[in-house]
N, C-alpha and C positions, 0 to 999 in steps of 0.2 A: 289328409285332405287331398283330396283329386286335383290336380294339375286342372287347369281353364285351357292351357296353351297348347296345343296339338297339331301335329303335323298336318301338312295340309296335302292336293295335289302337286304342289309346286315341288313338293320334296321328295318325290318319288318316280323314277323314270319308266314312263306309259306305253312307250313305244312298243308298239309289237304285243303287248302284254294283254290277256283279257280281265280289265277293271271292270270288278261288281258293284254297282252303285247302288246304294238303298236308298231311293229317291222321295218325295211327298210329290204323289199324285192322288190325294183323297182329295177330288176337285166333284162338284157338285153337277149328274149329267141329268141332263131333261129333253125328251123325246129324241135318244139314242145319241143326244150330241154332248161334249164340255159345252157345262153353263157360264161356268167361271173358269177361266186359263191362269189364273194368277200364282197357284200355285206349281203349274205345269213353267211358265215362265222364270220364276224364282229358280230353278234351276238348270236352266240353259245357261248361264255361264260356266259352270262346271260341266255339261257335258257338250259346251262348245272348245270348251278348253282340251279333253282329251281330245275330242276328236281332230283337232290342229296338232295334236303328236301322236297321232301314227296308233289309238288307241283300240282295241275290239271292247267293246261299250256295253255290258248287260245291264239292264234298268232293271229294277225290281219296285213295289211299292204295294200296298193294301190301297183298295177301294170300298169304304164303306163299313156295315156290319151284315155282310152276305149270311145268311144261311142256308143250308142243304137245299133248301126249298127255293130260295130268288135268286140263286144264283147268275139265273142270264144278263140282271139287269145290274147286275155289280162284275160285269165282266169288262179289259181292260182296252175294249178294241176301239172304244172312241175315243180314250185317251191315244191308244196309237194314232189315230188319225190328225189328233191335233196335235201333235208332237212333230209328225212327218211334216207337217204346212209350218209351223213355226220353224225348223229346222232347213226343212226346204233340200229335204232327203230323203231317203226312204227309212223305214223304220219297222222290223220284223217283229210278229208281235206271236208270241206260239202260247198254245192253251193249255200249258201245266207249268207249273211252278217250279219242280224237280220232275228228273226221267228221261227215258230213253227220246223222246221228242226235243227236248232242252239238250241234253250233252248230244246230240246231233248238230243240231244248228249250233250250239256253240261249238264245237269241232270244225265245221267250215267257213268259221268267220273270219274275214279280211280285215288289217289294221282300215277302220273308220268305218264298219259296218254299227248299227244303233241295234237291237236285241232287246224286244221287252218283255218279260215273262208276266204270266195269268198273276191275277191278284193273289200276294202273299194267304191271305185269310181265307182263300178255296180250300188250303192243307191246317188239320187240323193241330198239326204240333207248331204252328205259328206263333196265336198265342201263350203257348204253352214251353215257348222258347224247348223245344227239343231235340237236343242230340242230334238226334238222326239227322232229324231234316236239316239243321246248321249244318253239319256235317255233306251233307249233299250238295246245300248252293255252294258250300265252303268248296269245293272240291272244282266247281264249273272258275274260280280266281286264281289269277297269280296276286292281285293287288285287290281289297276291297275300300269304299269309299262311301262315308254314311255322310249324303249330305241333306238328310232325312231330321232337322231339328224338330217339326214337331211330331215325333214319332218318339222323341228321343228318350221320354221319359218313361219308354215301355222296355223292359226285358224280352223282346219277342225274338225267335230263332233269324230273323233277317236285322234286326237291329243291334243284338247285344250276340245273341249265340254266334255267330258265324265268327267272329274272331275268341268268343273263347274253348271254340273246339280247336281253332288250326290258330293256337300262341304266334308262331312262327310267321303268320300271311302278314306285310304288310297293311295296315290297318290306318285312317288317314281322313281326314275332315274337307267335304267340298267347301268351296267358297262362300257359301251359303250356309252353312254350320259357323265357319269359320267369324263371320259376319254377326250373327248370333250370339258367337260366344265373346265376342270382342265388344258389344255394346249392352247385351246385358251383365257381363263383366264388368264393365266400367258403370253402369248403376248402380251393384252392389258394393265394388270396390271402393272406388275413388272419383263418386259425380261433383261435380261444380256445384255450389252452393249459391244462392238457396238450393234445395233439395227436395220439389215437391212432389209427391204422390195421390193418384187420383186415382180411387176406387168404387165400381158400382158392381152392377148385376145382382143376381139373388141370395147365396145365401152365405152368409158371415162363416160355417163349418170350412165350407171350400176354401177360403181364403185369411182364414184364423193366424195359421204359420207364414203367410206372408206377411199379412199385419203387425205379429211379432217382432220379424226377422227388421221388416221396413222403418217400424219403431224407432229403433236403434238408431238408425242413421239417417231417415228424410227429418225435415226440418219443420214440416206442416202434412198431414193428411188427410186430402177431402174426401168424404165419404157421400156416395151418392145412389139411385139404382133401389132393387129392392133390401139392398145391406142396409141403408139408412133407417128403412123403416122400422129393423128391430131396434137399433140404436136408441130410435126416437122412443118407442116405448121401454125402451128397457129405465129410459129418464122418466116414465109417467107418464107420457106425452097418449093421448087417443089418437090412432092411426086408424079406425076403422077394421073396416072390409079387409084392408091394404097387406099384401103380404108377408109375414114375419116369419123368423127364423125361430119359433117356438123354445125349443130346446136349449137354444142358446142366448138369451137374451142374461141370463148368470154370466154368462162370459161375455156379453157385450157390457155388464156392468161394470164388472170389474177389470178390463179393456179400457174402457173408459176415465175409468178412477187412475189406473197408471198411465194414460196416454196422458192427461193434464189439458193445458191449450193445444197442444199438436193437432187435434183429431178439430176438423172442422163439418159440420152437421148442416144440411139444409133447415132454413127459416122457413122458405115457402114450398107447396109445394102445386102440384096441380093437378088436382084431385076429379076422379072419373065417376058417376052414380053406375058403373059396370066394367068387365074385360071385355071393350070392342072397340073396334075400327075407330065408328059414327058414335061412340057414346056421349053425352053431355058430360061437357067440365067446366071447373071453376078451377082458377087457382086462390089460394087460403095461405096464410098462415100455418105454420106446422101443429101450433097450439088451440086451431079452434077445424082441425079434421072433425069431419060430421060422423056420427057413427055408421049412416051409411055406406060411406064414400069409400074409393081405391085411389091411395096415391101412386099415379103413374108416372110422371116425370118431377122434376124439381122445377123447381118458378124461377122467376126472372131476378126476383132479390138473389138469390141462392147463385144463379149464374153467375151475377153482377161481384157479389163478394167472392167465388171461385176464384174469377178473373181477376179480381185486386189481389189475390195472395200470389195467383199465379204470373201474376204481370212483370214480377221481379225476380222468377227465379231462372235459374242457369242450366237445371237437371231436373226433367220432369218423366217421369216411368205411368202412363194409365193404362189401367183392365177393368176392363165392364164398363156396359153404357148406364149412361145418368136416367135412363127410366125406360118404357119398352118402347125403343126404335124403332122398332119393324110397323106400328101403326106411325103412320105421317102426324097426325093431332097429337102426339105427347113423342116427339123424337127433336124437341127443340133444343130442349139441355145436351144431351148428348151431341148434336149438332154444334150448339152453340161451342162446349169445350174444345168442339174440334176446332172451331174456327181461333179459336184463344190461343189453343196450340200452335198452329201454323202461322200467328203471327209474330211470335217469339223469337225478336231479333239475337241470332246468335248464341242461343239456347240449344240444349240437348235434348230432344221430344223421343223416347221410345214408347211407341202402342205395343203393347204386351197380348197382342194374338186375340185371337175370338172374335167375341161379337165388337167389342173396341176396332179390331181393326177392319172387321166388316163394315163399319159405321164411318172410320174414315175414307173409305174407298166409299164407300155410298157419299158421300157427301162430296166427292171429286178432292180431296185433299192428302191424299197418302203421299205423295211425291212432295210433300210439305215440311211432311216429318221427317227426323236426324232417321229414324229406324222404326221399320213396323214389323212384328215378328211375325214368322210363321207358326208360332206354338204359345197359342193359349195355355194348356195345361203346362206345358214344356216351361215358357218362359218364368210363368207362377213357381213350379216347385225350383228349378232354377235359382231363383230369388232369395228363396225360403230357407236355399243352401242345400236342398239334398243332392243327392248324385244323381245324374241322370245314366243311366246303364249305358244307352248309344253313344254317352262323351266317355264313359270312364275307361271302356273296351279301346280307346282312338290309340295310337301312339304319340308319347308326350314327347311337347317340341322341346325346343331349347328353351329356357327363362329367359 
């Protein structure tokens, strides 16, 4: 088993030294500017931290899924822009990845110069975690730093290669990784009990081995989003229109049969006659779905008994929203769990990344929560117990 515990910045003297940092700036831009800075901010304490010791700072990070063809509009220069005004510094931003352009500027870099190189994914041995290329940025460090959690669960040559080409570099977890692994560690490991988990979004395959893993050790799990609706039919139940996990509803049976009372199922739900904005809803009963109808969010019973299981627990882990939040008329359940969450006196709330923690930050309640991750995919297989490639490359700390 991989070590959780990993050396961090604190453990490693920065001074003078040029630190590569694998950062998350996959932030969402719209007409040439950052939409959202939140994940561009999640990381300023690690590279305000170097830069108070004396550090030369290269930034690295992927924007998006460029190809050959759009690449202008996945290029990294308005993330420099908003780097530099949050920083309230200057911030060099050079248009290759690896090359004679890069090991220039980084050759004349001063302890507390910022360095941000082109989107990892412009070069195509990225995802392909290659040699070469790890071996190239490897070569621009004396220290490397992945404080890049959701990133982490990819093997790519800037996340996992760069230290296993160069064994030797220094290798070391931002504060923001560190953070990550300390409180979704303490979910899996050893949460305060009760032990609730809240599950939605669409499809049961994606989150099958968390389900498993979570099994084991939450004490109740609500299930809501379009995962309930296989559920609900895999019991018999007519779901409509409503979207189900076909293939899996075998496995939501017998999921079911071993979950016992654990697994809690919405009663009502609130049912759409289409997928729109303005469409007409009722909310119903889960047992008398019309055959026409789409269940889009969960009803107000559903909310009401969420919140009595969740009103007494001490450790609570959710991922996915309770039905499609992004229309305002069926974004109330997921809404509403938020607000359940953040009233949880002295309780553990971790949102587990994605549209969850899109949903708390849209609701103005993320600063509510014990912890909102930056890694949807990241914090799920996390969970599940796999290894994430970016934590297992780190240097393990002391126990």
């Amino acid at each position: 088993m991989v070590s959780h515990r990993k050396q961090t910045v604190r453990d490693v003297d920065v001074k003078d030294k040029r630190v590569l940092v694998r950062v998350d700036f996959n932030v969402p831009i719209q007409d040439g500017d950052v939409a959202d800075d939140t994940r561009i901010r999640a990381a300023l304490p690690t590279i305000r931290y170097l830069l108070d010791r004396g550090a030369k700072i290269i930034l690295m990070s992927h924007l998006g899924r460029p190809t050959p063809e759009d690449r202008e509009q996945f290029k990294m220069d308005p993330v420099a822009r908003r780097l530099e005004e949050l920083l309230g510094r200057p911030v060099r931003k050079v248009n290759a990845v690896v090359g004679p352009e890069v090991e220039e500027a980084v050759a004349h870099m001063a302890p507390g110069d910022v360095l941000l190189l082109e989107n990892t994914r412009f070069e195509p041995g990225e995802k392909k975690n290659d040699p070469e290329l790890a071996r190239r940025l490897a070569a621009l460090a004396d220290i490397y730093v992945n404080d890049a959690f959701g990133s982490a669960h990819r093997a790519h040559a800037s996340t996992a290669g760069v230290k296993q080409v160069r064994p030797d570099l220094p290798a070391v977890a931002g504060f923001l990784m560190e953070r990550e692994l300390e409180m979704l560690g303490r979910v899996l490991g050893s949460p305060q009990r009760p032990f609730v988990v809240v599950l939605g979004g669409a499809k049961i395959a994606d989150k099958i081995g968390v389900l498993r893993r979570l099994l084991q050790t939450a004490d109740t799990i609500l299930i809501g989003g379009g995962m309930a609706n296989t559920f609900l039919k895999a019991q018999g139940l007519e779901v409509g229109r409503s979207l189900v996990d076909e293939e899996a509803l075998d496995l939501a049976r017998r999921f079911l049969e071993q979950a016992g009372d654990k697994i809690v199922l919405p009663v009502d739900a609130v049912v759409a006659d289409r997928f729109a904005p303005d469409a007409e809803a009722q909310v119903v009963a889960v047992e008398r779905v019309p055959p026409e109808g789409m269940i889009l969010d969960i009803g107000p019973r559903t909310v009401q008994n969420f919140a009595d299981v969740l009103s007494s627990a001490r450790t609570v882990f959710w991922n996915g929203p309770m039905g499609v939040f992004e229309f305002p008329r069926f974004a109330e359940g997921t809404f509403a769990i938020a607000r359940v969450l953040a009233g949880l006196e002295g309780a553990v709330t971790v949102v587990g990344g994605g549209d969850s923690a899109a949903a708390v930050r849209q609701a103005g309640l993320a600063d509510r929560m014990t912890h909102v991750s930056t890694g949807g995919g990241a914090s799920l297989e996390f969970l599940e117990g796999k290894e994430l490639p970016g934590v297992a490359v780190l240097d393990d700390g002391s126990a």
